[in-house]
N, C-alpha and C positions, 0 to 999 in steps of 0.2 A: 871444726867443720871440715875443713880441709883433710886432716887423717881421716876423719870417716870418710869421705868421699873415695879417698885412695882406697881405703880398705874395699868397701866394695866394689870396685872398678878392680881389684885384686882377685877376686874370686867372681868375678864376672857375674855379678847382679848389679842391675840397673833398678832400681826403685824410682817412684816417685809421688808424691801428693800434690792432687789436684792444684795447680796454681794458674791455670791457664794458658802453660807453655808447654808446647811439645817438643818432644825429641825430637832434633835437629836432623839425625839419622832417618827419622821415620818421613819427614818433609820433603826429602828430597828424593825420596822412595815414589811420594803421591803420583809423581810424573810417570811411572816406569809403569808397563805392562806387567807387573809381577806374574799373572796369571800366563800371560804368551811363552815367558821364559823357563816356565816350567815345565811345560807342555811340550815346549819345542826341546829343550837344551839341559831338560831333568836337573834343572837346579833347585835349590833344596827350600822348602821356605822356611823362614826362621822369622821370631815377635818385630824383629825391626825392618820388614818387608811390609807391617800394618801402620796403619796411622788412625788416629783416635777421632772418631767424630763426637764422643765426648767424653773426658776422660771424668774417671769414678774418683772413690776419698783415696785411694791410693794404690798403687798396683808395683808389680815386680817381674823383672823378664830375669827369669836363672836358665840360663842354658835356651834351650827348647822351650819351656817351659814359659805362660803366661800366669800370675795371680792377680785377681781381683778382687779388692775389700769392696764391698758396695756403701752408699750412702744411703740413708733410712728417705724413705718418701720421693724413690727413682721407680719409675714405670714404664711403659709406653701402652697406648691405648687409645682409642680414636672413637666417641661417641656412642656406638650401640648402644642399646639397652641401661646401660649406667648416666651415659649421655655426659658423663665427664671427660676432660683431651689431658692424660697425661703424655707430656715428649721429652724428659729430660734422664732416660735412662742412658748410660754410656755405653760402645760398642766401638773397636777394635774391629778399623776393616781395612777390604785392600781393595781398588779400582781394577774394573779393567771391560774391556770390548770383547773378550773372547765369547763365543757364542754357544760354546757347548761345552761343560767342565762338569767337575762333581768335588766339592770342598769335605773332608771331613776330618773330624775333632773331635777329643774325648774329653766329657764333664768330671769333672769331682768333683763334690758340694757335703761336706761331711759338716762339718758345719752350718748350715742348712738347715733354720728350725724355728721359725717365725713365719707367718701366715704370707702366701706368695713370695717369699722369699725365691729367686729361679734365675737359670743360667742355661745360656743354651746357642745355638748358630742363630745367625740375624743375616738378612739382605734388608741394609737400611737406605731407602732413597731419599726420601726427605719426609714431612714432620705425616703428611698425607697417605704416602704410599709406600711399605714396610712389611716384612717378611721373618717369623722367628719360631724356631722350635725350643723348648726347655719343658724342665720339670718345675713345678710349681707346687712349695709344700704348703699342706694345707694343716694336717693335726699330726696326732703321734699316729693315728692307725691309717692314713694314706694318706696321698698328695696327687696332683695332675700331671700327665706325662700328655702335651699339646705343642697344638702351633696356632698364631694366629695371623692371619695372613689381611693386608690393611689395603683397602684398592679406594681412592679419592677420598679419603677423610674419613673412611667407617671400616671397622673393625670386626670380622669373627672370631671365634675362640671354640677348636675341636678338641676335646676331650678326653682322656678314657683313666681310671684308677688304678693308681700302682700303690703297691703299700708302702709305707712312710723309711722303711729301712732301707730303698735302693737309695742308695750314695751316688754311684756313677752311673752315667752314658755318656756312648760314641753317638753321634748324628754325622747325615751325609746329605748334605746339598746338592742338588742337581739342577744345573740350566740345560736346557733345548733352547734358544733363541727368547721369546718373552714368557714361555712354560717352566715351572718350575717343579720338583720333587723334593720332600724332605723325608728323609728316612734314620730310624735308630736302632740301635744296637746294643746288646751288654755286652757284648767279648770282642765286636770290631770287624766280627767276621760273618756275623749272619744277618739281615737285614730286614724290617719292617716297615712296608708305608706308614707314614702319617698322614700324608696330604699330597696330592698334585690338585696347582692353581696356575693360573692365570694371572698376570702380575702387568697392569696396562701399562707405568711407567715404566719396565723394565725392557726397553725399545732396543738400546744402544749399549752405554755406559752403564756398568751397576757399580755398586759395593757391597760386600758381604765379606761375613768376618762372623765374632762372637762379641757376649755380650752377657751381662747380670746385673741385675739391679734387688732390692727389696721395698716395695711400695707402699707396707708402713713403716712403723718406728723400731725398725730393725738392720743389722749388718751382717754382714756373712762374709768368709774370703770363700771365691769361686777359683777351681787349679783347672785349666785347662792344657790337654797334650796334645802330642801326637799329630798335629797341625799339617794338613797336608791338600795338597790340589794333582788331582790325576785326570785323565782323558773322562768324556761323562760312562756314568756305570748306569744311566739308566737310559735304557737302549732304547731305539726305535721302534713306537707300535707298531706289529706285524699284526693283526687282528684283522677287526673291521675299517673296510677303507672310509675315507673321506666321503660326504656327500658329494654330490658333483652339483656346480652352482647351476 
């Protein structure tokens, strides 16, 4: 055990299966503003700036680079229409107060081939009030490209069909103060709304990060890159002003 340990610690991958311990690295992170120091002091963010609010069957930090195997029968979903509460999908996030940012990430899900199988950016607050974009597969000839966005225990799910052979997306999270933006990409460079919402817990303090699970009896490894936080890119409505009270 020990040689293995060295070896990987050798070529710089950190693995781990679920056991209920987190990386000691990642703990002492939770306290830190990662998100301030970014923004102020262009430092770089790398896997061991997140910390797990639930860690999956097993994952691996190489370089840059996060993977995530998922565990069959992981979700997250809150009541609507199904009227079932799954909360026990895992998500890789980072704290922080800053009030206007824009997170973005690129998926690859080749693997990816059991019914909701999906991976995507999450702002997870707690089990009531939750934020995520992913691709959701559904057969061989398409899958869901949504978000579903969760405000006091109840849950929507926006929609639209992409055919079953896209593998990757970039997505890019945006805060304005407790407004939120999710947007996605294929090349990282051109961008498409999904959703702007309103997110009533997201007052102060948030956390957002990434996240995959597969909600039946299936597994998948999710490769996420590219991992980055910049000043917000979605800019202030210049339109129609505000009502006046």
């Amino acid at each position: 055990m020990k040689r293995i340990l060295t070896a990987l610690a050798a070529t710089m991958v950190v693995a781990c299966a679920t056991n209920g311990n987190k990386n000691e690295e990642m703990a002492q992170n939770d306290t830190t503003d990662v998100v301030a120091a970014v923004l102020k002091d262009g430092k770089a963010l790398t896997p061991a700036d997140f910390v797990w609010t639930r860690e999956p069957q097993s994952f691996a930090f190489i370089g840059d680079t996060v993977e995530i195997v998922t565990k069959p029968g992981t979700d997250l979903w809150q009541r609507t229409y199904y009227h079932f509460r799954n909360d026990n999908a895992p998500a890789l996030q980072i704290s922080t107060k800053e009030q206007f940012f824009s997170f973005v990430v690129r998926t690859d899900f080749e693997e990816s081939h059991h019914r909701f199988d999906q991976c995507g950016v999450v702002m997870y607050l707690d089990s009531d009030n939750w934020l995520k974009g992913s691709i959701e597969y559904e057969n061989e000839e398409f899958q869901h490209l949504g978000s579903v966005a969760t405000n006091n225990g109840y849950s929507d799910w926006a929609t639209t069909a992409i055919p079953a052979d896209v593998k990757s997306m970039w997505y890019r999270l945006s805060r304005r103060q407790d407004d939120f933006c999710i947007e996605c990409s294929t090349d990282g460079i051109q961008w498409s709304q999904m959703r702007v919402c309103h997110m009533y817990a997201a007052q102060d303090e948030i956390r957002f990060g990434i996240y995959a699970c597969s909600p039946e009896e299936s597994s998948f490894k999710a490769v996420f890159t590219d991992m980055k936080v910049t000043e917000c890119m979605w800019k202030a409505h210049d339109g129609q002003q505000p009502d006046k009270e």
